[in-house]
MARBA-3410 file (N, C-alpha, C, O; in Angstrom, 1 decimal):
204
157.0,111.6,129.0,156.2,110.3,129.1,154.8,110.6,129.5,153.8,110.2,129.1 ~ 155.0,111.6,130.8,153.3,112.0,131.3,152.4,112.7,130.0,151.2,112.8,130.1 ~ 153.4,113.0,128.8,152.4,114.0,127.9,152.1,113.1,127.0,151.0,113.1,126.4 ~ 153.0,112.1,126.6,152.6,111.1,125.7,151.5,110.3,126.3,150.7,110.1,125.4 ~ 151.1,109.5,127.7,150.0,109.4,127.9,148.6,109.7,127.7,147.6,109.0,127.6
149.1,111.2,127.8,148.0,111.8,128.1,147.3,112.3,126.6,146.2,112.9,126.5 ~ 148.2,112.0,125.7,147.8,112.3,123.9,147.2,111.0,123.7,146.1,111.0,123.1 ~ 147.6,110.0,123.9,147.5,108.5,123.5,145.6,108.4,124.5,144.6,107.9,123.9 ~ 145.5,108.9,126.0,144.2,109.0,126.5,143.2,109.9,125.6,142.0,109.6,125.3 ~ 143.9,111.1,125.0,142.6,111.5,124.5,142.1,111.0,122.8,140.9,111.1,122.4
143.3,110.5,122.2,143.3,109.8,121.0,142.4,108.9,121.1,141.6,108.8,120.1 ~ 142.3,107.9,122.4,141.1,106.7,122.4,139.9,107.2,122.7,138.9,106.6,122.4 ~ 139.8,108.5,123.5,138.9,108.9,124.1,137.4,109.5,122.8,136.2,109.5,122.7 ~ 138.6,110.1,122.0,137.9,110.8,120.4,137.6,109.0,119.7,136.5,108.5,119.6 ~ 138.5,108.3,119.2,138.0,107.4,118.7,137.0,106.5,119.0,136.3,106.0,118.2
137.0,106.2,120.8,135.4,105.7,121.2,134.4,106.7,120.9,133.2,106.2,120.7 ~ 134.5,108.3,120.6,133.4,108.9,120.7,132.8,109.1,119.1,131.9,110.0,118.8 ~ 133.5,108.2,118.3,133.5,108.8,116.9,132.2,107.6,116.5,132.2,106.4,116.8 ~ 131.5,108.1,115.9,129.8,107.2,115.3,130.5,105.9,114.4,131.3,106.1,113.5 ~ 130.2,104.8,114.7,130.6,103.6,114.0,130.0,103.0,113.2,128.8,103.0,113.4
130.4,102.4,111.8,129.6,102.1,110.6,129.0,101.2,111.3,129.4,100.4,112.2 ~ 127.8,101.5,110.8,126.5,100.2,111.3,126.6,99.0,110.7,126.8,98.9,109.5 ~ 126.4,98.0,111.8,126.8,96.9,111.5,125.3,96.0,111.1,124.7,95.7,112.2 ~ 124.7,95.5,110.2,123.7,95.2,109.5,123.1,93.4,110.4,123.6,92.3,110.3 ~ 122.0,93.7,110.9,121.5,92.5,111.7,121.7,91.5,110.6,121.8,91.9,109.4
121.5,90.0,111.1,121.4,88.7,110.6,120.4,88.4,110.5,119.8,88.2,111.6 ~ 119.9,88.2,109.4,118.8,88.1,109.2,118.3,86.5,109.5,119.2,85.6,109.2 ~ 117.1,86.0,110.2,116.7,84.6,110.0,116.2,84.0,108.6,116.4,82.8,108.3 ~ 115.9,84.6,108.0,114.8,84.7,106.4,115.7,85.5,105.4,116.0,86.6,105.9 ~ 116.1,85.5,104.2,115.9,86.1,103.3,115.4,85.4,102.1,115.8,84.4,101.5
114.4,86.2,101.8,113.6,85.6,100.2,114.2,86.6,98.8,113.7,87.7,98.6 ~ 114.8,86.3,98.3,115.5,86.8,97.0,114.2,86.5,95.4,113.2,85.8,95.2 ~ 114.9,87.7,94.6,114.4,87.6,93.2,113.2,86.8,93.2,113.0,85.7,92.9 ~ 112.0,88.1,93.8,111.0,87.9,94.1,109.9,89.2,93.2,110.5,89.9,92.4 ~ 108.9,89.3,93.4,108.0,90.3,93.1,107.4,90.7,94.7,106.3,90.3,95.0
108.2,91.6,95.6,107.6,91.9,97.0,106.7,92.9,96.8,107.2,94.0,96.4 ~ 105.3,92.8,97.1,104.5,94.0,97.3,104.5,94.8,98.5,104.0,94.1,99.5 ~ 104.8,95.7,98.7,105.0,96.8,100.2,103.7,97.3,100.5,103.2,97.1,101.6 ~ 103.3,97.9,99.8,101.7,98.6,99.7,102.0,99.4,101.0,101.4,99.4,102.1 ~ 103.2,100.1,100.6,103.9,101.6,101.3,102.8,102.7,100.7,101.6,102.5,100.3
103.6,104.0,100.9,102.5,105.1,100.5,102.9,105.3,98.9,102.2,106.1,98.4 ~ 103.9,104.6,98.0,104.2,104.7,96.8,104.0,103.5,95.8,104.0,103.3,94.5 ~ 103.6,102.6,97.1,102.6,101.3,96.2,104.9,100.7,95.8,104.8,100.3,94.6 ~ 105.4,100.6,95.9,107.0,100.4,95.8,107.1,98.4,95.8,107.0,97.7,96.8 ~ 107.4,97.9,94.2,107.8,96.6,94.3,109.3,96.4,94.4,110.1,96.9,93.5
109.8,95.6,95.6,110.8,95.7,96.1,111.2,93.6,95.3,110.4,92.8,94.9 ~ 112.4,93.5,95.3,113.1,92.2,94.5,113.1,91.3,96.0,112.9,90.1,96.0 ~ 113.3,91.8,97.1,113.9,90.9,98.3,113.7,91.7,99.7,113.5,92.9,100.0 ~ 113.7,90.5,100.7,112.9,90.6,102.3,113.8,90.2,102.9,114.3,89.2,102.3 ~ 114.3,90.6,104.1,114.9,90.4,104.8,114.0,90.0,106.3,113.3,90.9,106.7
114.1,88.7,107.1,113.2,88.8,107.9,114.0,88.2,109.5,114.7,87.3,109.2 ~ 113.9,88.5,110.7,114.8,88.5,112.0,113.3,88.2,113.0,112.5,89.1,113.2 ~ 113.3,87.0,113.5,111.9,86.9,114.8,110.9,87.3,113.7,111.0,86.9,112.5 ~ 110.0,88.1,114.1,108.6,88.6,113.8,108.7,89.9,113.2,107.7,90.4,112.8 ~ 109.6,90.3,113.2,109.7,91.2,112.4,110.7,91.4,110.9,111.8,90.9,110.8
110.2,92.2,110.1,110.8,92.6,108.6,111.6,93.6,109.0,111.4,94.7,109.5 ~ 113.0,92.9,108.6,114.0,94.3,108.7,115.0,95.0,107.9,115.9,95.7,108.2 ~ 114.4,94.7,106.4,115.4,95.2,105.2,114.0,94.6,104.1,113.4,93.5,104.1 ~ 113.8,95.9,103.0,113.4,95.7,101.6,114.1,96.0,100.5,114.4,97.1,100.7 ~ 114.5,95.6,99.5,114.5,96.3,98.5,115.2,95.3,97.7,114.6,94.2,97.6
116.8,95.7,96.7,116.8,94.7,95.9,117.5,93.8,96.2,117.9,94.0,97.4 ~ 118.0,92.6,95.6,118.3,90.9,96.1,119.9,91.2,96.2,120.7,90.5,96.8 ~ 120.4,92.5,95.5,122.3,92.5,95.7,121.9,93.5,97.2,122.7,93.3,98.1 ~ 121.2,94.2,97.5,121.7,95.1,98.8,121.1,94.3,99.8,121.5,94.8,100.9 ~ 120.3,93.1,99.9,120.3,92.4,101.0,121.0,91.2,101.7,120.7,90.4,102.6
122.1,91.6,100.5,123.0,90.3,100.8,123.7,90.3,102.2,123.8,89.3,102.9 ~ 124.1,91.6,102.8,124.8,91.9,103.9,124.2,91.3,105.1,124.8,91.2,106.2 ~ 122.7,90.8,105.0,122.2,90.4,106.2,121.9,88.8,106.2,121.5,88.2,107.2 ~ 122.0,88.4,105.2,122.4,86.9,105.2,123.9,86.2,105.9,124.9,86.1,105.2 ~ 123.8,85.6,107.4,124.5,85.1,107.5,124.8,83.3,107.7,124.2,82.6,106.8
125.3,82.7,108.3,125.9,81.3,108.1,124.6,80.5,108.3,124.5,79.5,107.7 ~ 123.1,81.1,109.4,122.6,80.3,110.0,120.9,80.8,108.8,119.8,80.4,108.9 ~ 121.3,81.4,108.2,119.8,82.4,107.4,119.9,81.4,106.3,120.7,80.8,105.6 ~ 118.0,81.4,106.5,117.8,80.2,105.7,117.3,81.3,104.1,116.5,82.2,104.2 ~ 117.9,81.1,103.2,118.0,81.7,101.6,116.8,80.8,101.2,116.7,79.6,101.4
115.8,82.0,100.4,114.6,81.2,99.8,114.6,81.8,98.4,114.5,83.0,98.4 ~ 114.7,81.1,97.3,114.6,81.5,95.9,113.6,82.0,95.6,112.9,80.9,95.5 ~ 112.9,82.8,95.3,111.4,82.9,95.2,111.0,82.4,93.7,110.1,81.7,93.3 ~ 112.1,83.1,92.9,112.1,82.6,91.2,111.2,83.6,90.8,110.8,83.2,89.7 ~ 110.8,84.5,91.0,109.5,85.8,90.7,108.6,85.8,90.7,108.0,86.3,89.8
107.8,84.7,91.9,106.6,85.0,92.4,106.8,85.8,93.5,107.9,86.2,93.8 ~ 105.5,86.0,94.0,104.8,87.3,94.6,105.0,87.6,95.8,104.5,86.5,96.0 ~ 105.3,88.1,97.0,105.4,88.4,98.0,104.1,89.3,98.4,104.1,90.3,97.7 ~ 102.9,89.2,99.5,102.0,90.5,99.8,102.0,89.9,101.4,102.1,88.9,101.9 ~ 101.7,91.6,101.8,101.5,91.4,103.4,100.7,90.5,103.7,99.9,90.0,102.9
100.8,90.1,105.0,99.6,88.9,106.0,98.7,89.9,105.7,99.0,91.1,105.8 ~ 96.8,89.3,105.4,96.3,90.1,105.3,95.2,89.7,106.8,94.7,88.6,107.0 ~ 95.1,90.5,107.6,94.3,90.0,108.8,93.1,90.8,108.9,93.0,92.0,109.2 ~ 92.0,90.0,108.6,90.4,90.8,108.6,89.7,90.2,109.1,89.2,89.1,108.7 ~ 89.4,90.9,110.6,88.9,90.7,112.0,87.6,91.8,111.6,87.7,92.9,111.1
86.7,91.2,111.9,85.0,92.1,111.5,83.7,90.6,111.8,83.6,89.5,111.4 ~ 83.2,91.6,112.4,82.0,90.5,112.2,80.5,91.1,111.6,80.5,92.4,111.7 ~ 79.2,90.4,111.0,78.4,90.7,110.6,77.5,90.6,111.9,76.9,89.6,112.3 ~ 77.3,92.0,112.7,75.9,91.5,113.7,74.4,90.9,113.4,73.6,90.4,114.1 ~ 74.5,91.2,112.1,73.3,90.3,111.6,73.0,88.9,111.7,71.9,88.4,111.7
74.4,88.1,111.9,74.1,87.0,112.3,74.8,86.3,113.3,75.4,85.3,113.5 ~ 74.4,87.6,114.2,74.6,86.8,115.8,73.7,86.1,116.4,74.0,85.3,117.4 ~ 72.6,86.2,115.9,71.5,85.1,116.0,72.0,83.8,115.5,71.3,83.0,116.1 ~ 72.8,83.3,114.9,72.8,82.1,114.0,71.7,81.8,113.0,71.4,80.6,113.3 ~ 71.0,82.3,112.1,70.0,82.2,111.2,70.1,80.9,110.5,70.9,81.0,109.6
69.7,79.9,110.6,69.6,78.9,109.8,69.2,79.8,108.1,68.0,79.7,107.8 ~ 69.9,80.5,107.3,69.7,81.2,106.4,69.5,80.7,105.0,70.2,79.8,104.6 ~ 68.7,81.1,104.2,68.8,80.8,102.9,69.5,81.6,102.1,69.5,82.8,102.2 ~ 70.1,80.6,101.0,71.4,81.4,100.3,71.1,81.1,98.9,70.6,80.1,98.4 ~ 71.6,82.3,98.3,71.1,82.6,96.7,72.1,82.8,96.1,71.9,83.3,95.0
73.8,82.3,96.7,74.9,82.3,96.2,74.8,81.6,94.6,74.9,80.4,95.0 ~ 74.7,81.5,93.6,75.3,81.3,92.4,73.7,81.1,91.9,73.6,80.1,91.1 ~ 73.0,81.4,92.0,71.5,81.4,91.9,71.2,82.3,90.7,71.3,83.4,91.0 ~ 70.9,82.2,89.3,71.1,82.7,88.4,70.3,83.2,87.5,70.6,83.6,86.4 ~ 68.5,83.2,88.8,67.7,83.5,87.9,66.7,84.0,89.1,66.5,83.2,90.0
66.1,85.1,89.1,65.1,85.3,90.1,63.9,84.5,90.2,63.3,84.4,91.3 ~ 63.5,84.2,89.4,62.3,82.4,89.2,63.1,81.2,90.2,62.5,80.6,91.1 ~ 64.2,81.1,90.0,64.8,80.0,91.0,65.0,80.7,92.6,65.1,80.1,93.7 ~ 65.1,82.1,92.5,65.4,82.3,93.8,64.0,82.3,94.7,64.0,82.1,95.9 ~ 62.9,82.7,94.1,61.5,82.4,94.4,60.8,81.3,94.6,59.7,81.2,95.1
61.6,80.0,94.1,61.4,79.2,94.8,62.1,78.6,95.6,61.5,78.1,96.6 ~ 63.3,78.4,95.5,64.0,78.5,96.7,62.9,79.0,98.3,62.9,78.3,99.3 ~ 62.4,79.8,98.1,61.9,80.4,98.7,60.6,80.3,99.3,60.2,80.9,100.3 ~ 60.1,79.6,98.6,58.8,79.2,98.7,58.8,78.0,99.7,58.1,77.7,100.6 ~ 60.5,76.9,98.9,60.3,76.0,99.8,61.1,75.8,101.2,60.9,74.9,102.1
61.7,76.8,101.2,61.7,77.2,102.6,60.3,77.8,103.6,60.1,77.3,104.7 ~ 60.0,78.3,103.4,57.9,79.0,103.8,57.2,77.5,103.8,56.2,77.5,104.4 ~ 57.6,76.4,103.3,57.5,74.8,103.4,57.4,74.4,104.6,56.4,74.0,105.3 ~ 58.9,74.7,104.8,59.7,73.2,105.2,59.6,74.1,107.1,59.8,73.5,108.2 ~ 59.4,75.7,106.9,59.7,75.9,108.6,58.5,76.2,108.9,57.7,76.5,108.0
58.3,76.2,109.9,57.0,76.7,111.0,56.2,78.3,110.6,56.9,79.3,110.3 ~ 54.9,78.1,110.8,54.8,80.0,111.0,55.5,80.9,112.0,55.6,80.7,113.2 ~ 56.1,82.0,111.5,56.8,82.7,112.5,58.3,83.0,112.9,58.9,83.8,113.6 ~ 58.5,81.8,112.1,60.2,81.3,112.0,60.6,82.5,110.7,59.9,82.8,109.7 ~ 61.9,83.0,111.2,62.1,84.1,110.2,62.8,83.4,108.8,63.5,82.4,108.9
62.5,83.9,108.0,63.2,83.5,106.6,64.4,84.7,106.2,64.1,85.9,105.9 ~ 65.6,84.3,106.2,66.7,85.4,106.0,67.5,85.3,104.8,67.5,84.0,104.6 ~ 68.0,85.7,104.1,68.8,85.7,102.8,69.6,86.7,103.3,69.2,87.9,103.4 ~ 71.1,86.4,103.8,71.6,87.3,104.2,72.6,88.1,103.5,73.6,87.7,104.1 ~ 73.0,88.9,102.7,74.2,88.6,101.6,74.5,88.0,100.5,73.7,87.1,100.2
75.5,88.0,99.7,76.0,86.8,99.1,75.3,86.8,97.8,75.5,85.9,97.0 ~ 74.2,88.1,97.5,73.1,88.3,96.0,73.1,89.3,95.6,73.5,90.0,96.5 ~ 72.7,89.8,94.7,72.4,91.1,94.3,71.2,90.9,93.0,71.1,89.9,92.4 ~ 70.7,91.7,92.9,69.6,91.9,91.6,70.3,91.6,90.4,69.7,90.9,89.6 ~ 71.7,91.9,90.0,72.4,91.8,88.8,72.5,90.2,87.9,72.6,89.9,86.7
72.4,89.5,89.1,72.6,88.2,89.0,71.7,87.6,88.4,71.9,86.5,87.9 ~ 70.6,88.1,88.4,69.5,87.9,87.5,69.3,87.5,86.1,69.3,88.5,85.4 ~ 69.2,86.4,85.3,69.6,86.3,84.4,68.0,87.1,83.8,68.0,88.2,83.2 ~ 67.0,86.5,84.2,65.5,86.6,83.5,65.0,87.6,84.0,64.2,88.1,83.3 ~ 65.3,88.3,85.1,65.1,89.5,85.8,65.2,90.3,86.9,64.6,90.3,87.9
66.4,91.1,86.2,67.0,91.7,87.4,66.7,92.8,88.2,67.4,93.7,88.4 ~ 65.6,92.5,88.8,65.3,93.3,90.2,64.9,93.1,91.7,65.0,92.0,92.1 ~ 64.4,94.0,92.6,64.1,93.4,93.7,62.6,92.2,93.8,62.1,91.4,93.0 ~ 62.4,92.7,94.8,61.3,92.4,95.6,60.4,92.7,96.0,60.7,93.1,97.2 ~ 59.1,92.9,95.9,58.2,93.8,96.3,57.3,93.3,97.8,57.1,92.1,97.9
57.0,94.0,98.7,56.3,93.9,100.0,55.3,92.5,99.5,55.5,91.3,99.5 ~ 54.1,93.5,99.0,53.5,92.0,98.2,53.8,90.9,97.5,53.1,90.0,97.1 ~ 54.7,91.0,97.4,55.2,89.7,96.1,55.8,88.8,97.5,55.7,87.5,97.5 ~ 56.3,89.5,98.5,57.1,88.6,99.8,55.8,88.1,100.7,55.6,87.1,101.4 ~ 55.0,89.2,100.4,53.9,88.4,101.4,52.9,87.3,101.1,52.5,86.6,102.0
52.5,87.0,99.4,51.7,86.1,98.6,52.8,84.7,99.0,52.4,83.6,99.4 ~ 54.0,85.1,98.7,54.6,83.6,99.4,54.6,83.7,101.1,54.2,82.6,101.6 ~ 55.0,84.5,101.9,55.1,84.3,102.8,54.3,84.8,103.9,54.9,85.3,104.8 ~ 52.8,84.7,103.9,52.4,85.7,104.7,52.4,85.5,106.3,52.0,86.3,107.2 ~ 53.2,84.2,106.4,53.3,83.9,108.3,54.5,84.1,108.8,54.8,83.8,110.0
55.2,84.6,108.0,56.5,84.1,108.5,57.5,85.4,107.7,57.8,85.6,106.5 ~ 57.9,85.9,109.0,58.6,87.6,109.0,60.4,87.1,107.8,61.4,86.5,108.1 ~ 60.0,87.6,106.5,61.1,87.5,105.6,62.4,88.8,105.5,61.8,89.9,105.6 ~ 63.1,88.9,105.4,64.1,89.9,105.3,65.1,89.5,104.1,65.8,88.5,104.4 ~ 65.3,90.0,102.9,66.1,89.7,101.9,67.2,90.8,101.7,66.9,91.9,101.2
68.2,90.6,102.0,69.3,91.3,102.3,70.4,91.4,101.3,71.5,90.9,101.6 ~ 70.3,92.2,99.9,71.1,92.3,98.5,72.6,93.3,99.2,72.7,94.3,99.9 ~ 73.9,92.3,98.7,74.8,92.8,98.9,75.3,93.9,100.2,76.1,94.8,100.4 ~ 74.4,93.2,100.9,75.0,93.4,102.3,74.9,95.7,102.5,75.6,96.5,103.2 ~ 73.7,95.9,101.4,73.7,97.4,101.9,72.3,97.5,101.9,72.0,98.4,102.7
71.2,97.2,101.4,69.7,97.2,101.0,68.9,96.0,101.3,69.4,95.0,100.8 ~ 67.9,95.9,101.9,66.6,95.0,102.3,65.7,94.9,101.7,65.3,95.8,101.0 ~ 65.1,93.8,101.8,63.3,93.6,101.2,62.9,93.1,102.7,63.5,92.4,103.6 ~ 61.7,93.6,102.6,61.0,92.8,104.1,59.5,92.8,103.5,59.0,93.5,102.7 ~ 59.1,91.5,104.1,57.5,91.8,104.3,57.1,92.4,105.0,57.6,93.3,105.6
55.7,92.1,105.1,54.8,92.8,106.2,55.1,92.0,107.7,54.9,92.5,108.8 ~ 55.5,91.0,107.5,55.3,89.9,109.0,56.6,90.7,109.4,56.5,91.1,110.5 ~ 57.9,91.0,108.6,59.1,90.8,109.1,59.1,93.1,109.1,60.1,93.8,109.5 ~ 58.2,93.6,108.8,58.0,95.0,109.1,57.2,94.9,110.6,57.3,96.0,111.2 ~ 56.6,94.3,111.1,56.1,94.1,112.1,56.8,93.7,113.3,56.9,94.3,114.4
57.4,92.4,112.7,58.5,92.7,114.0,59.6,93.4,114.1,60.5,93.2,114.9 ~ 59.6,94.1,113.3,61.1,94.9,113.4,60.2,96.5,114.0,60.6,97.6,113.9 ~ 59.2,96.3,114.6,57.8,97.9,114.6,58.4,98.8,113.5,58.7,99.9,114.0 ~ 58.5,98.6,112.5,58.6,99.4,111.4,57.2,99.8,110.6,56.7,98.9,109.9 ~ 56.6,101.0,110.6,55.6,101.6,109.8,55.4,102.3,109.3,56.5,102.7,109.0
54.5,103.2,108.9,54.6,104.5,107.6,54.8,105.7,108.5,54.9,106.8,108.0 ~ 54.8,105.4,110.0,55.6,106.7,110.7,56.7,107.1,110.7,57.3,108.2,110.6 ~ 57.0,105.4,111.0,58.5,105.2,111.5,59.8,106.0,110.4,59.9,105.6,109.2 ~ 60.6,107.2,111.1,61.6,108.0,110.4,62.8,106.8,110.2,63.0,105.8,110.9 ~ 63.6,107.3,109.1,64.6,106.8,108.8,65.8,106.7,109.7,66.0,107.7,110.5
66.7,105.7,109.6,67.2,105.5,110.9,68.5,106.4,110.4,68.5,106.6,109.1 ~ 69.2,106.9,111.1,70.7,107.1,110.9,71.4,106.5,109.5,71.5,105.3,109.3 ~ 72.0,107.5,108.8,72.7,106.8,107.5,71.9,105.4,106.8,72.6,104.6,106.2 ~ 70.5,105.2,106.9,69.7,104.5,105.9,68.5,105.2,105.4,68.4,106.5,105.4 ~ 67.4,104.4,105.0,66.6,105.0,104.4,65.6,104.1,104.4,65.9,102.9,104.3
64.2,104.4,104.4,63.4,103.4,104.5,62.4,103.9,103.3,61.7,104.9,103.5 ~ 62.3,103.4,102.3,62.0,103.3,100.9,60.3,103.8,100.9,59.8,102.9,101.6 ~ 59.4,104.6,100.5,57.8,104.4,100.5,57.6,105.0,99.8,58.4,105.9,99.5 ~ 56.3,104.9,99.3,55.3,105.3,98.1,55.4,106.6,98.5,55.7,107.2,99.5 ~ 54.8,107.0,96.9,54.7,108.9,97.2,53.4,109.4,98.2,53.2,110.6,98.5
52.7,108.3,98.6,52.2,108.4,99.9,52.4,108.3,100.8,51.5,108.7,101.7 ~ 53.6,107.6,101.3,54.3,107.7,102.4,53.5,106.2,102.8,52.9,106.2,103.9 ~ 53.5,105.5,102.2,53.1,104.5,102.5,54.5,103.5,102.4,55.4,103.7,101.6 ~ 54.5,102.3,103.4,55.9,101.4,102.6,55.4,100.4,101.8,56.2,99.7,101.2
END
């Protein structure tokens, strides 16, 4: 009897110590027969999502995620639209932490219109008041002529009032008012990873 105990203790003892099929969470979410984008390191479109609180806990296809759908998981048909991550883009432009009351050359289609644009802004603000175009253009947009800006061509419209035209958020035009207050001159070395553009005289 004492030996039969003591077979029957180690019999439970190995069966508590033996690894147990995993048992597959319940999911709160499953979205089925979907197009899921992962944008893993294989770029991998998965059919179905499994989702528990705040986090994703099963991808792949709509029959292997069945196991985590239980009584209380709310089932979403997708019908084969798209699934992509939350996309969260936290960045700011320090360029306008001033708040620039700015002029914008968004859908602007001809560099003749954007010149005056411009003009009537050099109007409507005070001398001295900066004129900014911050982004949001490029030369390409140009129907009648696609290029920049020249020092002179900014200062015949603007000669009181410091201008900065800012193409696609990587290259500038300035005047002379707006090279002045920035102390920018035909000394001045180029800053770190930019370039400050001048004649083969070294003039800007």
């Amino acid at each position: 009897m004492h030996s039969l105990i003591i077979k029957a203790l180690a019999i439970g003892l190995i069966a508590a110590a033996l690894p147990r099929p995993a048992t597959a969470q319940v999911a709160d979410i499953v979205l089925n027969n979907g197009k899921v984008i992962t944008v893993d390191e294989r770029f991998t479109i998965a059919e179905a999502i499994a989702i528990r609180g705040p986090r994703i806990i099963a991808v792949g296809a709509t029959s292997e995620l069945a196991k985590f759908k239980g009584p209380q998981t709310q089932v979403i048909d997708l019908n084969g639209r798209t699934v992509i991550p939350g996309l969260i883009d936290n960045h700011a432009h320090w360029i306008r932490a001033a708040e620039h009351n700015e002029l914008r050359w968004d859908g602007v289609t001809t560099r003749a219109r954007a010149l005056e644009l411009l003009e009537n802004r050099v109007r409507d603000v005070p001398p001295s008041e900066w004129i900014a175009v911050l982004g949001g253009w490029s030369e390409e947009q140009f129907t009648d002529d696609a290029r920049g800006f020249s020092r002179d061509e900014l200062d015949r419209i603007a000669p009181n009032n410091p201008v900065v035209l800012q193409s696609v958020y990587n290259h500038s035009y300035l005047n002379s008012a707006a090279l002045t207050a920035a102390k920018i001159d035909d000394r001045t070395q180029d800053p770190p990873g930019g370039k400050i553009e001048k004649a083969s005289a070294g003039m800007i």
